[in-house]
C-alpha positions as CSV (number, residue, x, y, z in Angstrom):
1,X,0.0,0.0,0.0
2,X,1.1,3.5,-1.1
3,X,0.2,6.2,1.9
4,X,-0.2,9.5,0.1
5,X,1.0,11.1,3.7
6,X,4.2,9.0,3.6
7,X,7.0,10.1,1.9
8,X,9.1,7.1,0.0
9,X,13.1,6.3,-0.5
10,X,15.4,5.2,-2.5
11,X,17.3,2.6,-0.1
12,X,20.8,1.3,-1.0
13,X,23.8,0.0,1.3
14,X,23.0,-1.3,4.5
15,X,25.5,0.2,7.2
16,X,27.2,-0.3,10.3
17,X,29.2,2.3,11.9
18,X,31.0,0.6,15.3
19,X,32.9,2.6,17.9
20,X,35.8,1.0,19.8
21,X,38.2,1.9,22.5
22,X,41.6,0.6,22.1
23,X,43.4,-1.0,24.6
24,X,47.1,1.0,23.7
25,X,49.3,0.0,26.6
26,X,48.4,-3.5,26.6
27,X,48.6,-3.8,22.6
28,X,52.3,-1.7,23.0
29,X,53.2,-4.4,25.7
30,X,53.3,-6.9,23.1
31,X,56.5,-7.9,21.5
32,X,57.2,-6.0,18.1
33,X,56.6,-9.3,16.1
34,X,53.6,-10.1,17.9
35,X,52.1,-6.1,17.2
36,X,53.2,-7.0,12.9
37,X,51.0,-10.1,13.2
38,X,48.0,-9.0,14.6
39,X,48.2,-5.6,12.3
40,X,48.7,-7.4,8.9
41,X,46.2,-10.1,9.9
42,X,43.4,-7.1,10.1
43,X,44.8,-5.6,6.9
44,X,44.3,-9.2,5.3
45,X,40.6,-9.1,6.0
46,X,39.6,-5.5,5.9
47,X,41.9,-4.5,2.0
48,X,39.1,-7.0,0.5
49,X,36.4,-5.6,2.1
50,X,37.1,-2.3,0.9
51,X,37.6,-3.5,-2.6
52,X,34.1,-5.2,-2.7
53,X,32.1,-3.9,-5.3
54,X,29.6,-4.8,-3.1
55,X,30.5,-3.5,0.3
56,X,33.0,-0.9,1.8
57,X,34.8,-0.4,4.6
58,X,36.5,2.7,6.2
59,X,38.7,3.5,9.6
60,X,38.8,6.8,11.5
61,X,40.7,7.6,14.6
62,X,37.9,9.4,16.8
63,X,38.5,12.1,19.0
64,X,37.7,12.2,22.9
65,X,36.3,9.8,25.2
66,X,33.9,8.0,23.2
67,X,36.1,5.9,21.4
68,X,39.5,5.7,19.8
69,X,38.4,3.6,16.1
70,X,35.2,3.7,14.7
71,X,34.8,1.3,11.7
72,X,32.1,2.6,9.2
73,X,30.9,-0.6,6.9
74,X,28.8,-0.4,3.7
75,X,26.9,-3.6,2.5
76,X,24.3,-4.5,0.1
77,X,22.8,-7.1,2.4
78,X,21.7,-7.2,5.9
79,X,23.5,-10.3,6.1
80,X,26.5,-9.3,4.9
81,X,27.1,-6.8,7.6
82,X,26.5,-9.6,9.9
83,X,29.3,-11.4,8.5
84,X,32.0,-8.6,8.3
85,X,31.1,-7.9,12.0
86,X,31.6,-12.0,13.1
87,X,34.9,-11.9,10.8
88,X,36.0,-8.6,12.1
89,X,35.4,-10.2,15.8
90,X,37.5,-13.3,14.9
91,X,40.8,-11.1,14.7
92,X,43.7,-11.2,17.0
93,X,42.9,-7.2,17.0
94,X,39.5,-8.0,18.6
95,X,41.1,-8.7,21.8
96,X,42.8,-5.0,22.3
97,X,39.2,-3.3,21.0
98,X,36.3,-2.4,23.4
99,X,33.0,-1.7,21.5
100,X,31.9,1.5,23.3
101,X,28.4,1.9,20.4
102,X,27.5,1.1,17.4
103,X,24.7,1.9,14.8
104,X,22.6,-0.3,12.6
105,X,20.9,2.0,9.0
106,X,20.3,2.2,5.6
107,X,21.3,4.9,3.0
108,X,18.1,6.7,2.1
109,X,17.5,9.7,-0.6
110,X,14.2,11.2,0.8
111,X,11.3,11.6,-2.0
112,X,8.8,14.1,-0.2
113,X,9.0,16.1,-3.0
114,X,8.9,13.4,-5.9
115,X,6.6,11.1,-3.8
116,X,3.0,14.0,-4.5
117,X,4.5,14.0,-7.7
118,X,4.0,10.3,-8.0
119,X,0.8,10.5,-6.8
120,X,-0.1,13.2,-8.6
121,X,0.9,11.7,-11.9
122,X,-1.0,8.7,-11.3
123,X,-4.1,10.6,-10.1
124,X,-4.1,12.6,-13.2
125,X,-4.1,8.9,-15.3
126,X,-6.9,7.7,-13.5
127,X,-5.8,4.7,-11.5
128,X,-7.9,3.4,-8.5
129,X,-5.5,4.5,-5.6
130,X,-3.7,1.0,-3.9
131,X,-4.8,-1.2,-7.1
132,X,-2.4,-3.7,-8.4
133,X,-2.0,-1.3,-11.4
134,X,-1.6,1.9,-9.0
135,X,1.3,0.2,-7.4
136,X,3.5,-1.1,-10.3
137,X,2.9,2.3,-11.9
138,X,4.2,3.4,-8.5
139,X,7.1,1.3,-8.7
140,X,7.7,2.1,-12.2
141,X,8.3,5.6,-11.0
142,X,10.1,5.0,-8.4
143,X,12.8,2.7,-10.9
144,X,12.9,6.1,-12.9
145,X,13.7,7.8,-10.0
146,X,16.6,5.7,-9.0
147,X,17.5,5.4,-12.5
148,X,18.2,9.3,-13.0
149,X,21.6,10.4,-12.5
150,X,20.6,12.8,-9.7
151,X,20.0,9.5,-7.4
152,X,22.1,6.9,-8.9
153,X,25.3,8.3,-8.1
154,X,24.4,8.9,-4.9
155,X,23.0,5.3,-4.1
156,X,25.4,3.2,-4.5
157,X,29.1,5.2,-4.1
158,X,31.8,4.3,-1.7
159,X,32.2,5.8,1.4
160,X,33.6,9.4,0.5
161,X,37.2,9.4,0.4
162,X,37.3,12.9,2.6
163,X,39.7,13.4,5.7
164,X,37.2,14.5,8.6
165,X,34.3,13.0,9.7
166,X,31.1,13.7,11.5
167,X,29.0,11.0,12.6
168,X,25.2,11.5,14.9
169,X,21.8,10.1,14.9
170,X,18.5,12.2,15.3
171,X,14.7,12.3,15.7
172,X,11.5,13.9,14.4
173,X,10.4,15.7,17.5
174,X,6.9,13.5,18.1
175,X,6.4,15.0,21.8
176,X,3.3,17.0,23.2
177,X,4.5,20.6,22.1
178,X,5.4,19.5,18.4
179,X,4.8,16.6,16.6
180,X,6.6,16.2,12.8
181,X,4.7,13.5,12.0
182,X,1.3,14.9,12.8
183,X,2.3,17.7,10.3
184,X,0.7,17.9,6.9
185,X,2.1,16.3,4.2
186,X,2.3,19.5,2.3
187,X,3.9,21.3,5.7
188,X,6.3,19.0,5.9
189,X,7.6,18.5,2.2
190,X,7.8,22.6,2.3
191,X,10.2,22.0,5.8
192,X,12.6,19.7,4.2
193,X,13.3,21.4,0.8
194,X,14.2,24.4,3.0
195,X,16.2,22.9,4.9
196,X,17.8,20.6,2.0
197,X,18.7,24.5,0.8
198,X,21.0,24.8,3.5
199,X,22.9,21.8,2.7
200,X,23.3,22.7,-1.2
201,X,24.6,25.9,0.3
202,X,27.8,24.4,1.2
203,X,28.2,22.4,-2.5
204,X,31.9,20.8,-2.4
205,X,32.9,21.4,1.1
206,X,31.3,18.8,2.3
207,X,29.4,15.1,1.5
208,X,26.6,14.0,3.7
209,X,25.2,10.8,3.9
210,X,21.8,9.9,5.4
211,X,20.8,6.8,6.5
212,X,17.4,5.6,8.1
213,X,17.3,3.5,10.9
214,X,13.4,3.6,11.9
215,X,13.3,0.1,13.0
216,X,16.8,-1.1,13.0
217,X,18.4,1.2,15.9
218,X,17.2,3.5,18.1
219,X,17.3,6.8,16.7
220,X,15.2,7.2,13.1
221,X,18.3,8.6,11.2
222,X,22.0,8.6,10.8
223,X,24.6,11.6,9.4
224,X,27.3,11.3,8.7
225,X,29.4,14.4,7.3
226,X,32.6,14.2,5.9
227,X,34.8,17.6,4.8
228,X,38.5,18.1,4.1
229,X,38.3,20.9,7.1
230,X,36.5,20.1,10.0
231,X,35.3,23.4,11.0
232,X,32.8,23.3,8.1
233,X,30.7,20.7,10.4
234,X,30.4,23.0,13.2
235,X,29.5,25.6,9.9
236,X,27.2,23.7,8.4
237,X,25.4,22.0,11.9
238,X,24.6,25.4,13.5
239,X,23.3,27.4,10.3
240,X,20.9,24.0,10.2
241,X,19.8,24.7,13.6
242,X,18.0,27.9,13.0
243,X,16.4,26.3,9.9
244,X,12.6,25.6,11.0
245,X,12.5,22.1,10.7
246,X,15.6,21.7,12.9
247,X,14.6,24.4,15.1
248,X,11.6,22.7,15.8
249,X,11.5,19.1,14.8
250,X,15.1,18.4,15.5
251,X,16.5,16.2,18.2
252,X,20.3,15.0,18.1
253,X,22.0,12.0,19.7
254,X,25.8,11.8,20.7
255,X,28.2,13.3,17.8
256,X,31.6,11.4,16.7
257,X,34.5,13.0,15.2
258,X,37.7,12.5,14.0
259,X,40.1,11.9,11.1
260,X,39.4,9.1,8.3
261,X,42.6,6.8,7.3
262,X,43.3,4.5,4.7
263,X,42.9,1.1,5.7
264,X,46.9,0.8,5.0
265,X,47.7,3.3,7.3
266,X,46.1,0.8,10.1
267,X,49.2,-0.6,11.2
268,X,50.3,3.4,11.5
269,X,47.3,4.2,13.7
270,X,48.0,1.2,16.1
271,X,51.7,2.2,16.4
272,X,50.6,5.5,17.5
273,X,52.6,6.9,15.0
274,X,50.9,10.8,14.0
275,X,48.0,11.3,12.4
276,X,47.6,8.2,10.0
277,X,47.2,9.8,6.3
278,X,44.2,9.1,4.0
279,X,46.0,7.7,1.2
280,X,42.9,7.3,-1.5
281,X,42.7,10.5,-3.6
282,X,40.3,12.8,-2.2
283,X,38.1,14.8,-4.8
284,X,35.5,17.0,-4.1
285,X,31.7,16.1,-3.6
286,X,28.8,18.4,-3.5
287,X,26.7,18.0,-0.4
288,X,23.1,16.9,-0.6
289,X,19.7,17.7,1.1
Protein backbone atom coordinates (compact mmCIF):
# COMPACT_ATOMS: atom_id res chain seq x y z
CA UNK A 1 0.00 0.00 0.00
CA UNK A 2 1.13 3.49 -1.07
CA UNK A 3 0.19 6.24 1.86
CA UNK A 4 -0.25 9.54 0.07
CA UNK A 5 0.99 11.11 3.69
CA UNK A 6 4.21 9.02 3.63
CA UNK A 7 7.00 10.15 1.91
CA UNK A 8 9.09 7.08 0.04
CA UNK A 9 13.14 6.31 -0.54
CA UNK A 10 15.35 5.21 -2.50
CA UNK A 11 17.35 2.58 -0.10
CA UNK A 12 20.78 1.31 -1.01
CA UNK A 13 23.82 -0.01 1.26
CA UNK A 14 23.01 -1.31 4.53
CA UNK A 15 25.45 0.23 7.18
CA UNK A 16 27.23 -0.28 10.31
CA UNK A 17 29.17 2.29 11.94
CA UNK A 18 30.99 0.57 15.31
CA UNK A 19 32.92 2.63 17.89
CA UNK A 20 35.81 0.98 19.77
CA UNK A 21 38.18 1.94 22.46
CA UNK A 22 41.62 0.58 22.11
CA UNK A 23 43.44 -1.01 24.62
CA UNK A 24 47.15 1.01 23.70
CA UNK A 25 49.34 -0.04 26.56
CA UNK A 26 48.39 -3.53 26.58
CA UNK A 27 48.58 -3.75 22.57
CA UNK A 28 52.30 -1.71 23.00
CA UNK A 29 53.20 -4.43 25.73
CA UNK A 30 53.30 -6.88 23.12
CA UNK A 31 56.51 -7.88 21.51
CA UNK A 32 57.20 -5.96 18.10
CA UNK A 33 56.58 -9.25 16.11
CA UNK A 34 53.57 -10.10 17.88
CA UNK A 35 52.11 -6.09 17.19
CA UNK A 36 53.21 -6.97 12.94
CA UNK A 37 51.04 -10.15 13.20
CA UNK A 38 48.01 -9.02 14.62
CA UNK A 39 48.17 -5.59 12.30
CA UNK A 40 48.75 -7.45 8.88
CA UNK A 41 46.16 -10.14 9.93
CA UNK A 42 43.38 -7.07 10.09
CA UNK A 43 44.84 -5.63 6.90
CA UNK A 44 44.25 -9.22 5.35
CA UNK A 45 40.59 -9.06 6.04
CA UNK A 46 39.64 -5.52 5.95
CA UNK A 47 41.89 -4.55 2.03
CA UNK A 48 39.09 -7.00 0.48
CA UNK A 49 36.44 -5.63 2.09
CA UNK A 50 37.10 -2.27 0.95
CA UNK A 51 37.61 -3.52 -2.56
CA UNK A 52 34.10 -5.18 -2.69
CA UNK A 53 32.12 -3.89 -5.31
CA UNK A 54 29.56 -4.82 -3.08
CA UNK A 55 30.47 -3.47 0.30
CA UNK A 56 33.00 -0.93 1.82
CA UNK A 57 34.81 -0.35 4.63
CA UNK A 58 36.46 2.68 6.16
CA UNK A 59 38.71 3.47 9.58
CA UNK A 60 38.75 6.81 11.46
CA UNK A 61 40.71 7.62 14.64
CA UNK A 62 37.85 9.43 16.75
CA UNK A 63 38.48 12.13 19.05
CA UNK A 64 37.67 12.24 22.90
CA UNK A 65 36.31 9.84 25.23
CA UNK A 66 33.86 8.03 23.17
CA UNK A 67 36.15 5.85 21.43
CA UNK A 68 39.46 5.70 19.79
CA UNK A 69 38.36 3.63 16.07
CA UNK A 70 35.25 3.71 14.69
CA UNK A 71 34.77 1.35 11.67
CA UNK A 72 32.15 2.58 9.21
CA UNK A 73 30.89 -0.60 6.86
CA UNK A 74 28.84 -0.41 3.70
CA UNK A 75 26.93 -3.64 2.46
CA UNK A 76 24.28 -4.48 0.06
CA UNK A 77 22.78 -7.14 2.43
CA UNK A 78 21.70 -7.18 5.87
CA UNK A 79 23.53 -10.27 6.06
CA UNK A 80 26.47 -9.26 4.85
CA UNK A 81 27.11 -6.83 7.58
CA UNK A 82 26.49 -9.62 9.94
CA UNK A 83 29.32 -11.36 8.45
CA UNK A 84 32.00 -8.64 8.25
CA UNK A 85 31.10 -7.86 12.00
CA UNK A 86 31.57 -11.97 13.08
CA UNK A 87 34.88 -11.90 10.78
CA UNK A 88 36.02 -8.63 12.09
CA UNK A 89 35.39 -10.22 15.78
CA UNK A 90 37.54 -13.30 14.91
CA UNK A 91 40.76 -11.13 14.74
CA UNK A 92 43.72 -11.16 16.96
CA UNK A 93 42.90 -7.25 17.00
CA UNK A 94 39.48 -7.98 18.63
CA UNK A 95 41.13 -8.67 21.83
CA UNK A 96 42.82 -5.01 22.26
CA UNK A 97 39.17 -3.28 21.04
CA UNK A 98 36.35 -2.44 23.42
CA UNK A 99 32.98 -1.72 21.52
CA UNK A 100 31.85 1.51 23.29
CA UNK A 101 28.37 1.89 20.44
CA UNK A 102 27.50 1.14 17.37
CA UNK A 103 24.73 1.95 14.81
CA UNK A 104 22.61 -0.27 12.59
CA UNK A 105 20.88 2.01 9.05
CA UNK A 106 20.29 2.21 5.61
CA UNK A 107 21.26 4.86 2.98
CA UNK A 108 18.12 6.68 2.12
CA UNK A 109 17.47 9.67 -0.58
CA UNK A 110 14.23 11.24 0.77
CA UNK A 111 11.34 11.63 -2.03
CA UNK A 112 8.79 14.09 -0.20
CA UNK A 113 8.99 16.08 -3.01
CA UNK A 114 8.92 13.35 -5.89
CA UNK A 115 6.62 11.06 -3.82
CA UNK A 116 3.00 14.04 -4.51
CA UNK A 117 4.50 13.96 -7.68
CA UNK A 118 4.01 10.34 -7.96
CA UNK A 119 0.81 10.50 -6.76
CA UNK A 120 -0.11 13.15 -8.59
CA UNK A 121 0.93 11.68 -11.86
CA UNK A 122 -1.01 8.70 -11.26
CA UNK A 123 -4.13 10.59 -10.15
CA UNK A 124 -4.07 12.56 -13.20
CA UNK A 125 -4.09 8.87 -15.28
CA UNK A 126 -6.85 7.66 -13.53
CA UNK A 127 -5.77 4.66 -11.50
CA UNK A 128 -7.89 3.38 -8.51
CA UNK A 129 -5.53 4.46 -5.58
CA UNK A 130 -3.74 1.00 -3.92
CA UNK A 131 -4.84 -1.24 -7.13
CA UNK A 132 -2.42 -3.69 -8.38
CA UNK A 133 -1.99 -1.26 -11.36
CA UNK A 134 -1.60 1.85 -9.00
CA UNK A 135 1.25 0.24 -7.44
CA UNK A 136 3.50 -1.07 -10.27
CA UNK A 137 2.91 2.30 -11.88
CA UNK A 138 4.23 3.43 -8.50
CA UNK A 139 7.09 1.30 -8.66
CA UNK A 140 7.75 2.09 -12.18
CA UNK A 141 8.27 5.61 -10.99
CA UNK A 142 10.08 4.99 -8.39
CA UNK A 143 12.80 2.66 -10.91
CA UNK A 144 12.90 6.08 -12.87
CA UNK A 145 13.72 7.82 -10.02
CA UNK A 146 16.65 5.72 -8.96
CA UNK A 147 17.47 5.38 -12.50
CA UNK A 148 18.18 9.33 -12.96
CA UNK A 149 21.59 10.40 -12.48
CA UNK A 150 20.57 12.80 -9.72
CA UNK A 151 19.98 9.51 -7.36
CA UNK A 152 22.08 6.89 -8.91
CA UNK A 153 25.30 8.35 -8.10
CA UNK A 154 24.39 8.88 -4.92
CA UNK A 155 23.02 5.30 -4.10
CA UNK A 156 25.41 3.24 -4.50
CA UNK A 157 29.14 5.22 -4.05
CA UNK A 158 31.76 4.31 -1.72
CA UNK A 159 32.17 5.83 1.42
CA UNK A 160 33.61 9.41 0.53
CA UNK A 161 37.19 9.38 0.37
CA UNK A 162 37.35 12.86 2.62
CA UNK A 163 39.71 13.40 5.70
CA UNK A 164 37.24 14.52 8.57
CA UNK A 165 34.28 12.96 9.66
CA UNK A 166 31.12 13.70 11.54
CA UNK A 167 28.95 11.03 12.59
CA UNK A 168 25.24 11.51 14.87
CA UNK A 169 21.79 10.12 14.91
CA UNK A 170 18.45 12.22 15.32
CA UNK A 171 14.71 12.35 15.66
CA UNK A 172 11.54 13.88 14.40
CA UNK A 173 10.38 15.70 17.48
CA UNK A 174 6.91 13.47 18.09
CA UNK A 175 6.39 14.97 21.81
CA UNK A 176 3.33 17.05 23.21
CA UNK A 177 4.52 20.57 22.14
CA UNK A 178 5.41 19.46 18.43
CA UNK A 179 4.79 16.55 16.59
CA UNK A 180 6.57 16.20 12.84
CA UNK A 181 4.72 13.46 12.03
CA UNK A 182 1.29 14.92 12.75
CA UNK A 183 2.26 17.71 10.27
CA UNK A 184 0.74 17.87 6.88
CA UNK A 185 2.10 16.26 4.18
CA UNK A 186 2.34 19.49 2.25
CA UNK A 187 3.90 21.34 5.66
CA UNK A 188 6.32 18.96 5.92
CA UNK A 189 7.59 18.45 2.19
CA UNK A 190 7.81 22.57 2.34
CA UNK A 191 10.22 22.01 5.81
CA UNK A 192 12.56 19.74 4.24
CA UNK A 193 13.29 21.39 0.78
CA UNK A 194 14.15 24.43 3.00
CA UNK A 195 16.16 22.89 4.87
CA UNK A 196 17.82 20.60 1.99
CA UNK A 197 18.67 24.51 0.76
CA UNK A 198 20.97 24.79 3.52
CA UNK A 199 22.94 21.81 2.67
CA UNK A 200 23.33 22.75 -1.24
CA UNK A 201 24.64 25.91 0.34
CA UNK A 202 27.76 24.40 1.21
CA UNK A 203 28.22 22.40 -2.54
CA UNK A 204 31.87 20.82 -2.38
CA UNK A 205 32.92 21.39 1.11
CA UNK A 206 31.30 18.79 2.30
CA UNK A 207 29.42 15.11 1.52
CA UNK A 208 26.58 13.97 3.73
CA UNK A 209 25.20 10.80 3.89
CA UNK A 210 21.83 9.93 5.43
CA UNK A 211 20.80 6.83 6.48
CA UNK A 212 17.36 5.61 8.08
CA UNK A 213 17.33 3.53 10.87
CA UNK A 214 13.41 3.57 11.94
CA UNK A 215 13.31 0.09 13.00
CA UNK A 216 16.81 -1.05 13.04
CA UNK A 217 18.37 1.16 15.94
CA UNK A 218 17.19 3.52 18.13
CA UNK A 219 17.32 6.76 16.66
CA UNK A 220 15.20 7.18 13.14
CA UNK A 221 18.31 8.62 11.21
CA UNK A 222 22.04 8.61 10.85
CA UNK A 223 24.58 11.58 9.40
CA UNK A 224 27.32 11.27 8.72
CA UNK A 225 29.39 14.43 7.34
CA UNK A 226 32.63 14.19 5.94
CA UNK A 227 34.77 17.55 4.83
CA UNK A 228 38.46 18.08 4.12
CA UNK A 229 38.32 20.93 7.07
CA UNK A 230 36.51 20.06 10.05
CA UNK A 231 35.33 23.37 10.95
CA UNK A 232 32.78 23.27 8.12
CA UNK A 233 30.72 20.67 10.38
CA UNK A 234 30.44 23.03 13.19
CA UNK A 235 29.48 25.59 9.87
CA UNK A 236 27.19 23.75 8.43
CA UNK A 237 25.44 22.05 11.86
CA UNK A 238 24.61 25.41 13.53
CA UNK A 239 23.35 27.41 10.27
CA UNK A 240 20.89 24.04 10.16
CA UNK A 241 19.77 24.67 13.63
CA UNK A 242 17.99 27.88 13.00
CA UNK A 243 16.44 26.29 9.94
CA UNK A 244 12.65 25.59 11.03
CA UNK A 245 12.48 22.06 10.69
CA UNK A 246 15.63 21.68 12.92
CA UNK A 247 14.64 24.37 15.09
CA UNK A 248 11.63 22.73 15.77
CA UNK A 249 11.53 19.14 14.82
CA UNK A 250 15.11 18.37 15.46
CA UNK A 251 16.55 16.19 18.17
CA UNK A 252 20.29 15.01 18.10
CA UNK A 253 21.99 12.00 19.74
CA UNK A 254 25.78 11.83 20.72
CA UNK A 255 28.19 13.28 17.82
CA UNK A 256 31.57 11.37 16.67
CA UNK A 257 34.54 13.01 15.20
CA UNK A 258 37.69 12.49 14.04
CA UNK A 259 40.06 11.85 11.12
CA UNK A 260 39.36 9.07 8.25
CA UNK A 261 42.63 6.84 7.26
CA UNK A 262 43.28 4.49 4.70
CA UNK A 263 42.92 1.13 5.67
CA UNK A 264 46.90 0.81 4.96
CA UNK A 265 47.74 3.30 7.29
CA UNK A 266 46.09 0.83 10.15
CA UNK A 267 49.24 -0.58 11.18
CA UNK A 268 50.25 3.44 11.54
CA UNK A 269 47.30 4.15 13.73
CA UNK A 270 47.96 1.25 16.10
CA UNK A 271 51.66 2.18 16.39
CA UNK A 272 50.57 5.47 17.52
CA UNK A 273 52.59 6.89 14.98
CA UNK A 274 50.93 10.78 14.03
CA UNK A 275 47.99 11.26 12.43
CA UNK A 276 47.60 8.24 9.99
CA UNK A 277 47.19 9.77 6.28
CA UNK A 278 44.24 9.07 4.00
CA UNK A 279 45.97 7.68 1.18
CA UNK A 280 42.93 7.28 -1.54
CA UNK A 281 42.68 10.49 -3.60
CA UNK A 282 40.34 12.80 -2.22
CA UNK A 283 38.09 14.78 -4.78
CA UNK A 284 35.46 17.03 -4.08
CA UNK A 285 31.69 16.11 -3.57
CA UNK A 286 28.82 18.41 -3.54
CA UNK A 287 26.71 17.99 -0.38
CA UNK A 288 23.05 16.92 -0.55
CA UNK A 289 19.67 17.71 1.10
Amino acid sequence: MRNPFVPESLDSWHILHRMFAFKRRAFDALPAGRRDEIAREALAFLEPLAADPDGDVSTAQMLGHKGDLMLTHYAKTFDALGEAQMGFDKLALADFLTPTTSYVSILELGLYEASARFHETLRERGLKPHSQDWNDAFDALLAEEAAHPRSAGRLWAKVPARRYVCFYPMNKKRGEAVNWYSLPYQERGRLMLEHGKIGRSFHGLVTQVISGSIGYDDWEWGVDLYADDPLVFKKLVYEMRFDEASALYAEFGEFYTGMQFSIAELPAFLRGERSPRLLSKVVPEPATA
